[in-house]
N, C-alpha and C positions, 0 to 999 in steps of 0.2 A: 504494500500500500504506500508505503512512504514514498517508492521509486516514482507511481503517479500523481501525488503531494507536489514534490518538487519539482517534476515536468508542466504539472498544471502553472505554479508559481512561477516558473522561467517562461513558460508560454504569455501569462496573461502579468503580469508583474503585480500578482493579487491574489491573497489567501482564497481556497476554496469557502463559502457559505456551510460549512458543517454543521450551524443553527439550521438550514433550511432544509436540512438531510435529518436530523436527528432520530427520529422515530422509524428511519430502514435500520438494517445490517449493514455488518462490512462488506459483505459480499455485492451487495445492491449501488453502495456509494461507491469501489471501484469500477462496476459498472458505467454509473453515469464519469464518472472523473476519465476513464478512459475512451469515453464519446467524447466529452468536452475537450481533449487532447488531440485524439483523431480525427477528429471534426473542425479543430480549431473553433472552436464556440464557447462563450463563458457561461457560465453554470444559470438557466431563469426556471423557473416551474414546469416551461414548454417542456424542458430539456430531459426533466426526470419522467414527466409522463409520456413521451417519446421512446425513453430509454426502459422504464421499471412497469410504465401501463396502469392501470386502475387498480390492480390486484396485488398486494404484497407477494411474495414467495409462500406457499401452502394456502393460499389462499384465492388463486384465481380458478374460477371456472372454465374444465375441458368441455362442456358440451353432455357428457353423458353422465354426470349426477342425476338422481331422482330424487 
């Protein structure tokens, strides 16, 4: 994690928002950090529902729940 921390920081000359991640995982926040990286985009709300979608991790619907 920290490797994409400091490539976000050298890309955008600006700490990541980790206030506005707080309530994902680590897994979910390098996610988005590593869009905002490869994308060259800095971190807005578009970006996590882009990246993470409406549904946390065990918690999104496949279609075949009853």
């Amino acid at each position: 994690m920290y490797k994409w921390i400091m490539e976000y920081l050298n890309l955008f000359k600006q700490d990541f928002p980790f206030s506005a991640v707080a309530d994902l995982n680590e897994y979910e926040i390098i996610r988005i950090i590593q869009d905002c990286v490869k994308n060259n985009r800095i971190y807005t709300a578009k970006t996590r529902l882009a990246v993470i979608g409406t549904g946390k991790i065990g918690q999104c619907i496949t279609g075949k729940e009853e």
